[in-house]
C-alpha positions, 0 to 999 in steps of 0.5 A: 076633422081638420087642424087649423092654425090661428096665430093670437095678434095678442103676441104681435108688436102692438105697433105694427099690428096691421103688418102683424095682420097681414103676416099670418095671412101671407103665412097661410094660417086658418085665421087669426085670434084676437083676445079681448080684454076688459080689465075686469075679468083678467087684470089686463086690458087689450083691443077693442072693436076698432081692431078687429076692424082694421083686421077686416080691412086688410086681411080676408082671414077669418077672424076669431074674436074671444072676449075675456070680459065681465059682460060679454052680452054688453058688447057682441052687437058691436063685435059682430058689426066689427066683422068678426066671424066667431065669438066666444064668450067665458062660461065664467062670465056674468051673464046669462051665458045661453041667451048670450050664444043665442044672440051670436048665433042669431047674428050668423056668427060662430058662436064658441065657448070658453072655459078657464083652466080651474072650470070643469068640463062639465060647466059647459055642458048645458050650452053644448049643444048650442055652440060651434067651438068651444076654447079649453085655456091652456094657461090662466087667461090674461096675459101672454107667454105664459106655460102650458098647463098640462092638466087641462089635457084629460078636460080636452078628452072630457069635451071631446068625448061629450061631444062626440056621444051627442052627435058632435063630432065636429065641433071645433075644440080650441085650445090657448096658452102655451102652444108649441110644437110639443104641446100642440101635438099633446092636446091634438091627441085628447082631441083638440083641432084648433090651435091658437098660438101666439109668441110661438108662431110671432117670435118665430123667424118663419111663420109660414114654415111654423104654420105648416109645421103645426098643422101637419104634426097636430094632423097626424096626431088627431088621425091616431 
């Protein structure tokens, strides 16, 4: 199982995203993570299809797109044409949520996952076994900059241990909110293997050093 480093465009100057894109490319990260934002589900709105566009165009990462939205299941068509390569979609969302993942996967995209910090693992297990990834928020989804909230650990151990008793070993388990590189390590030791780091790694002097820096702390953390 390897650590891999997605830097969120979330935190990126909302001015010069197509220069925030191509940094965490020359930063030699394992792609980038767009959060989508409805406005409805979170009290917030972010980007639409046409950036993940634009983030096809100039980049060849691979695109992680998360949708924090009411009905995910009215939008995947136009995501999935945008060019992304993972979809995620909230368990907490409106919709039927298995026939939602099944469609991603139908497409050939990656389907994922996602649960809100106060949402029990045990929420996602019905659609476990028809996901590549699952995202643990680490903070309450919305907005930027916010703390790490530590007692979504022992639910990053829960998943991982479900899906490792099914078979699933390498199930991709992200985790979103707070990551640095303290909390990266943590949640590397209950499990988790994909990190999603936004004011972190865009505020840092060197993303590439960060990047590196991560992805070999958060390696040895899942080796033990």
């Amino acid at each position: 199982m390897q650590a891999k480093i997605l830097p969120s465009l979330l935190a990126a100057d909302i001015g010069n995203l197509e220069a925030a894109v191509r940094r965490a490319e020359a930063a030699g990260t394992d792609g980038l993570h767009l959060d989508i934002m409805d406005g409805r589900f979170v009290p917030n709105l972010s980007f639409g299809p046409a950036v993940v566009e634009m983030a096809r165009r100039c980049s060849n990462l691979r695109l992680s797109v998360h949708l924090m939205m009411t009905r995910p299941d009215e939008y995947l068509t136009r995501f999935i044409e945008a060019g992304t390569d993972s979809l995620l979609i909230h368990i907490e969302a409106q919709c039927d949520v298995a026939k939602a993942l099944a469609r991603i996967r139908d497409a050939g995209i990656r389907a994922g996952i996602t649960c809100n910090p106060d949402t029990p693992a045990a929420a996602i297990e019905p659609v476990l076994d028809v996901v590549d990834e699952v995202l643990a928020m680490t903070v309450r989804p919305g907005y930027g900059g916010q703390a790490f909230i530590r007692d979504v650990l022992p639910k990053i151990r829960a998943i991982r241990e479900t899906a490792d008793a099914r078979g699933m070993k390498e199930l991709d388990i992200l985790v979103d909110g707070g990551i640095t590189a303290d909390t990266a390590v943590e949640c590397a030791r209950h499990g988790a293997n994909v990190f999603v780091a936004g004011t972190f790694l865009y505020r840092a002097a060197d993303m590439a050093a960060e990047v590196a820096a991560l992805r070999r702390n958060a390696a040895k953390a899942l080796s033990h």
